[in-house]
N, CA, C and O atoms as CSV, one atom per row, in Angstrom:
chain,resi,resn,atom,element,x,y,z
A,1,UNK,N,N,144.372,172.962,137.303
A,1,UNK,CA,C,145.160,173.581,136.233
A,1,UNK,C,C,144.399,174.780,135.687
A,1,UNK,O,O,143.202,174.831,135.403
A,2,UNK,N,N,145.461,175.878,135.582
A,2,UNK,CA,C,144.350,177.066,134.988
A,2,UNK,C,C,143.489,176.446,133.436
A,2,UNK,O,O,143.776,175.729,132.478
A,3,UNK,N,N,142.638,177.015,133.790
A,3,UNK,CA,C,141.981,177.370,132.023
A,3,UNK,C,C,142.770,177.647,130.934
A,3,UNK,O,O,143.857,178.220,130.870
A,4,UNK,N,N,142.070,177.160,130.086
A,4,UNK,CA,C,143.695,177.442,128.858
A,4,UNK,C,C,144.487,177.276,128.804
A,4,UNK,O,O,144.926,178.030,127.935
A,5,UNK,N,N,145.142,176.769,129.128
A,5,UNK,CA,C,146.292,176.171,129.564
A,5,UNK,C,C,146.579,174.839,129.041
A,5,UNK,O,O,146.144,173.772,129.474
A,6,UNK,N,N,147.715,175.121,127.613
A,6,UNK,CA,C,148.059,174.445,126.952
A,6,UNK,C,C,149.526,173.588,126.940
A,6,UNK,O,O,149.703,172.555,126.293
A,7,UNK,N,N,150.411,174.166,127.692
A,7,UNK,CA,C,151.526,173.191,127.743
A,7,UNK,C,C,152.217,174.435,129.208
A,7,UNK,O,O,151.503,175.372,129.567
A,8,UNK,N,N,153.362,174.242,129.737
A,8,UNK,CA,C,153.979,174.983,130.443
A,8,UNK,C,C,155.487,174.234,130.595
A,8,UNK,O,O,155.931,173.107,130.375
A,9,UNK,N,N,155.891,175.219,130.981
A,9,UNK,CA,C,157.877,174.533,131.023
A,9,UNK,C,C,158.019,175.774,132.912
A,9,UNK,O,O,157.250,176.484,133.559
A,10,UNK,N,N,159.377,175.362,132.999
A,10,UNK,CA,C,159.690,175.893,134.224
A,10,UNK,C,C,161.551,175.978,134.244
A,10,UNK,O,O,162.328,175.099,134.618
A,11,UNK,N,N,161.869,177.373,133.696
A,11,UNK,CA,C,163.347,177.506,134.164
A,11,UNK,C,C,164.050,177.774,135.425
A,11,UNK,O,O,163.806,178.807,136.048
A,12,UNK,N,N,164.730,177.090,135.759
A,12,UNK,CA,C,165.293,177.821,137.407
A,12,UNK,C,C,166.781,178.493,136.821
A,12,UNK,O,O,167.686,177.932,136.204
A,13,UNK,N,N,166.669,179.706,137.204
A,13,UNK,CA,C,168.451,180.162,137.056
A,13,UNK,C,C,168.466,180.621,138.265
A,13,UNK,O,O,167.485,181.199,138.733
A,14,UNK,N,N,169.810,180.391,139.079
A,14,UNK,CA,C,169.899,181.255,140.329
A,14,UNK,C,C,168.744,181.465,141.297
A,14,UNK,O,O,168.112,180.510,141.749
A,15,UNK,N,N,168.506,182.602,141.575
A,15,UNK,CA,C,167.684,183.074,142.383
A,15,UNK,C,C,165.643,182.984,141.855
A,15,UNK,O,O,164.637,182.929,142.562
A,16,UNK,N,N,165.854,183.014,140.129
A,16,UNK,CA,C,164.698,183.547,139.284
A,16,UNK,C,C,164.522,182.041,138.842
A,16,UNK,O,O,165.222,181.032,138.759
A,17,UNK,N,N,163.119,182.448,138.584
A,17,UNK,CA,C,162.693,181.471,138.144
A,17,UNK,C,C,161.607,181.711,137.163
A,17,UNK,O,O,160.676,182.399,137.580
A,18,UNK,N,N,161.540,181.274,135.917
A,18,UNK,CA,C,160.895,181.818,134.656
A,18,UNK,C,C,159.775,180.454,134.041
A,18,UNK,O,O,160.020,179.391,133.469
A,19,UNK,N,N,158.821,180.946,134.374
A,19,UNK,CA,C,157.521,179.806,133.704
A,19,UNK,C,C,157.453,180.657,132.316
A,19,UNK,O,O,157.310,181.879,132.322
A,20,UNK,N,N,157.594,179.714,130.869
A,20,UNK,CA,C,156.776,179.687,129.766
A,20,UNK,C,C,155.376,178.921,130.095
A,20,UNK,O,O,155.247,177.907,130.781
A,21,UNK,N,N,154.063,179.887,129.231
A,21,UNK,CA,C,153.193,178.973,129.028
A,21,UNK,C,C,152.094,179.291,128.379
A,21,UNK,O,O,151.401,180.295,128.543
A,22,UNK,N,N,151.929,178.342,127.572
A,22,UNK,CA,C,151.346,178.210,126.310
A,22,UNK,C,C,150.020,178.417,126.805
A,22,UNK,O,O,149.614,177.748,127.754
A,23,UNK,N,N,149.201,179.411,126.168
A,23,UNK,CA,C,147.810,179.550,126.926
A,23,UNK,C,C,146.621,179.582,125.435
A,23,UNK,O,O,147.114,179.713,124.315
A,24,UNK,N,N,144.958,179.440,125.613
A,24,UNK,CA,C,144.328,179.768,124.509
A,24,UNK,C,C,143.250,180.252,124.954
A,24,UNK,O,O,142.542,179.730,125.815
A,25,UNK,N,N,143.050,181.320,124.374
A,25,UNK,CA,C,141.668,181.651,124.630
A,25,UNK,C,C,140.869,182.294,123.576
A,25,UNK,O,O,141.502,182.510,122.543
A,26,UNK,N,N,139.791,182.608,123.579
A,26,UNK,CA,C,138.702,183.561,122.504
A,26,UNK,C,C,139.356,183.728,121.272
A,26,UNK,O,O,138.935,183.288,120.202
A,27,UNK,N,N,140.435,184.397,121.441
A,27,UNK,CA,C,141.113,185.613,120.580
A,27,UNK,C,C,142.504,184.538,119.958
A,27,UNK,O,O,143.337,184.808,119.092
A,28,UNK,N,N,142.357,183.386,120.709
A,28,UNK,CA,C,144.082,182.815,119.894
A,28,UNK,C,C,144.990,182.303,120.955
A,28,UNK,O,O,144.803,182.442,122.163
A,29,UNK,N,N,145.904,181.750,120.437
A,29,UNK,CA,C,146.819,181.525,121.299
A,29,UNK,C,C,148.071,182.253,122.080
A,29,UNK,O,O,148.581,182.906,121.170
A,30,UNK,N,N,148.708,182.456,123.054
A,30,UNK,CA,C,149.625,183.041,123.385
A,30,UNK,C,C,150.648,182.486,124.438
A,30,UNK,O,O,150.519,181.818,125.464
A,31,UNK,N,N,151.547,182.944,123.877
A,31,UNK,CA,C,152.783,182.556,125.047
A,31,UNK,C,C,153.138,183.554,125.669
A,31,UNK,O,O,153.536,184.619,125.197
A,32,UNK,N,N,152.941,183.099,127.365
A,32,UNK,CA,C,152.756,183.868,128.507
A,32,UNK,C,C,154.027,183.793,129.174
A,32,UNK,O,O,154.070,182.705,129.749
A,33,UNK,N,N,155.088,184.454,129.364
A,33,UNK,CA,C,156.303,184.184,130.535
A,33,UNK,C,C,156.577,185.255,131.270
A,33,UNK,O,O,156.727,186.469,131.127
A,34,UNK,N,N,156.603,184.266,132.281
A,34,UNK,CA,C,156.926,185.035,133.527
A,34,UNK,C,C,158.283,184.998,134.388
A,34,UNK,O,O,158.962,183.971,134.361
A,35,UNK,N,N,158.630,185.954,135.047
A,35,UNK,CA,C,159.842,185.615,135.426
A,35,UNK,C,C,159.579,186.332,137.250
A,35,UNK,O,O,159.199,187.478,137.493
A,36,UNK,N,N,159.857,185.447,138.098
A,36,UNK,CA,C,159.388,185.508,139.428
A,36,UNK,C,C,161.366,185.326,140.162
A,36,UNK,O,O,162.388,184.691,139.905
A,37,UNK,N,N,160.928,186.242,141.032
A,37,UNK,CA,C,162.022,186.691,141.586
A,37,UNK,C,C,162.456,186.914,142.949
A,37,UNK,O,O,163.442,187.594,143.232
A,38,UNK,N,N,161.532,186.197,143.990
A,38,UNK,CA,C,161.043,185.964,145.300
A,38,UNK,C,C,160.525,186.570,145.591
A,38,UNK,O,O,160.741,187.420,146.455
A,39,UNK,N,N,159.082,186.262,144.620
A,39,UNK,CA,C,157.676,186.570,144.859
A,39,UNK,C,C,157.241,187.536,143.784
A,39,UNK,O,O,156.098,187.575,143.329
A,40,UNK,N,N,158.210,188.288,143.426
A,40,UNK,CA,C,157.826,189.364,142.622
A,40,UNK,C,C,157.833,189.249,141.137
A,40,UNK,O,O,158.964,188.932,140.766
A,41,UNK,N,N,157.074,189.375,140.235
A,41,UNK,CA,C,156.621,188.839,138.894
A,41,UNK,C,C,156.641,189.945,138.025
A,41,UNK,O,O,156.433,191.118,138.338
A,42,UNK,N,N,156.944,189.429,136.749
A,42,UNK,CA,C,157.204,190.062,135.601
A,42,UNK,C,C,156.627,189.274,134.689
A,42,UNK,O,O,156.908,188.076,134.665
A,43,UNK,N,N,155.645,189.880,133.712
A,43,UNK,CA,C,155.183,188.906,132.616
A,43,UNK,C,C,155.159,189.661,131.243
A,43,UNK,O,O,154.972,190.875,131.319
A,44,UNK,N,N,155.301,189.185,130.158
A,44,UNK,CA,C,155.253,189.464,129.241
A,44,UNK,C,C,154.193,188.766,127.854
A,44,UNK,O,O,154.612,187.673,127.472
A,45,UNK,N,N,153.320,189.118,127.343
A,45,UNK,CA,C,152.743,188.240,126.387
A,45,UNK,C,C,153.439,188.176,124.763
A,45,UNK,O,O,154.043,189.067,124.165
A,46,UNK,N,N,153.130,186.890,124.355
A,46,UNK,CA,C,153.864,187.008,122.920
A,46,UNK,C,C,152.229,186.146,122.285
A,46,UNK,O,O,151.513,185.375,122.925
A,47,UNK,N,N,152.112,186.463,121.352
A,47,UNK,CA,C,150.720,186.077,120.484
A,47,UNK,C,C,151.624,184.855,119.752
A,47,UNK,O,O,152.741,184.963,119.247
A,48,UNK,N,N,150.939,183.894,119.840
A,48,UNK,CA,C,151.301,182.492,118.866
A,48,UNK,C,C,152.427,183.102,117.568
A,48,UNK,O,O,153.650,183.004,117.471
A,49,UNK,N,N,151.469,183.704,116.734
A,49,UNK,CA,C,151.319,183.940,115.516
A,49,UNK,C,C,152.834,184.368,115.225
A,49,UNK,O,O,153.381,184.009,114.183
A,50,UNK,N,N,153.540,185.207,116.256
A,50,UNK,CA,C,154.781,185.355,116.041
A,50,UNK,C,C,155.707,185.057,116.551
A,50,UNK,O,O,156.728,185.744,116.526
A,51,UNK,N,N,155.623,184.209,117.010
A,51,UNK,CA,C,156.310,182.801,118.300
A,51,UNK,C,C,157.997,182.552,117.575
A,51,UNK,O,O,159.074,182.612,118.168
A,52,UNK,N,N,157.715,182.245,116.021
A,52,UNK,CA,C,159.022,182.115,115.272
A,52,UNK,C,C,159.713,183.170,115.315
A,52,UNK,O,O,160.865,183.044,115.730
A,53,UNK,N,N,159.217,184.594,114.885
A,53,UNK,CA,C,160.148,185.692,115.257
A,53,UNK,C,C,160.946,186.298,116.235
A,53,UNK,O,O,161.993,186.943,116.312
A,54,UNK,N,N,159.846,185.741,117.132
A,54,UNK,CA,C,160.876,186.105,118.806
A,54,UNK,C,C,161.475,185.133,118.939
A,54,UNK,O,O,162.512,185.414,119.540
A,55,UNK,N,N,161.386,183.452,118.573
A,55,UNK,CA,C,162.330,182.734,119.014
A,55,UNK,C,C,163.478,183.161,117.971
A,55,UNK,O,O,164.566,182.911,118.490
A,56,UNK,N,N,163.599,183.610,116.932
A,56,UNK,CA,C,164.783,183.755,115.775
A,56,UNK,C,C,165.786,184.925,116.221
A,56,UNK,O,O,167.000,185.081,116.089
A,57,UNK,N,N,164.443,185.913,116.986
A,57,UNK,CA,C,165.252,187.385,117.595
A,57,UNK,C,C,166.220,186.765,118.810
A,57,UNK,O,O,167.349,187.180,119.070
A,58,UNK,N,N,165.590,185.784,119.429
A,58,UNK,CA,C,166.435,185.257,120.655
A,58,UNK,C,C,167.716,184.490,120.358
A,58,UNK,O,O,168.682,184.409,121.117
A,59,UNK,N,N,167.602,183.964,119.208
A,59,UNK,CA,C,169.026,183.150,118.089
A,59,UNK,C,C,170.123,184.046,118.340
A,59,UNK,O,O,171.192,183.761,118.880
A,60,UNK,N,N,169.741,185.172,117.887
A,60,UNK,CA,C,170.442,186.041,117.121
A,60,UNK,C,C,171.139,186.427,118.323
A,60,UNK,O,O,172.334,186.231,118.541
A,61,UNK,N,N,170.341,186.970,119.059
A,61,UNK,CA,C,170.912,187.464,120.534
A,61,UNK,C,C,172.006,186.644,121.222
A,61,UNK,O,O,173.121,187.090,121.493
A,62,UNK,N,N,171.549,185.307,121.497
A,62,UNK,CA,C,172.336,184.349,121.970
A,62,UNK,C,C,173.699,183.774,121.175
A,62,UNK,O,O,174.703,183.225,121.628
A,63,UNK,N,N,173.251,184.188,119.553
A,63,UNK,CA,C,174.499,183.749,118.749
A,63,UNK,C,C,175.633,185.275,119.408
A,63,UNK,O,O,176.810,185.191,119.760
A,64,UNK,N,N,174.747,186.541,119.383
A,64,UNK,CA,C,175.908,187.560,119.905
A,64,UNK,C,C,176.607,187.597,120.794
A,64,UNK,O,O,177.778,187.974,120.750
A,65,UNK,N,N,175.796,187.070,122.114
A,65,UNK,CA,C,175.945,186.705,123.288
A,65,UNK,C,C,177.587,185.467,123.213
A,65,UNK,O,O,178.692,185.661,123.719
A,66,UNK,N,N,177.154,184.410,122.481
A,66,UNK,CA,C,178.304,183.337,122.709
A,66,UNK,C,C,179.517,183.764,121.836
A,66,UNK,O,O,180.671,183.398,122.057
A,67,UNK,N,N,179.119,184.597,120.796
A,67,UNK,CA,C,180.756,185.395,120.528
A,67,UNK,C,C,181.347,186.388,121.811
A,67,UNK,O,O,182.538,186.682,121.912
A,68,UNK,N,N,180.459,186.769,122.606
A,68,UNK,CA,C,181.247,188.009,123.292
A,68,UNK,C,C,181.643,187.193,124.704
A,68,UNK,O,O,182.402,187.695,125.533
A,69,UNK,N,N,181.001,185.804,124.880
A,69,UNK,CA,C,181.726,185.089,125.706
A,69,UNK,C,C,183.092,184.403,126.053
A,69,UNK,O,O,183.549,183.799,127.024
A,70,UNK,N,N,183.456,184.709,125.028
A,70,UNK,CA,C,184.882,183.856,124.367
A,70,UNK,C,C,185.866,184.752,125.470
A,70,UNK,O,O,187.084,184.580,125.490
């Protein structure tokens, strides 16, 4: 298991496939996701500290999202 490595999840949609994962090191904690696409990777870091804001920004999105699904 990598180092630091504090929890991990694993989404499959379709073709992609997106690891969250909770990592710690020196400086703090961070949530690491990646989104792999047969073979090819995309990652993004989010720092602990504002973990609630991006999950609230993602609310919001998804609340817009399921009105424009209708």
């Amino acid at each position: 298991m990598d180092n630091g490595l504090l929890h991990t999840e694993k989404i499959l949609a379709d073709r992609k496939t997106f690891y969250i994962d909770l990592k710690e090191n020196s400086r703090g904690m961070v949530v690491k996701i990646t989104e792999d696409v047969g073979g090819n990777r995309d990652t993004i870091m989010v720092p602990a500290e504002i973990l609630g804001d991006f999950i609230q920004a993602l609310q919001e999105v998804k609340n817009t999202a399921d009105q424009h699904s209708d």
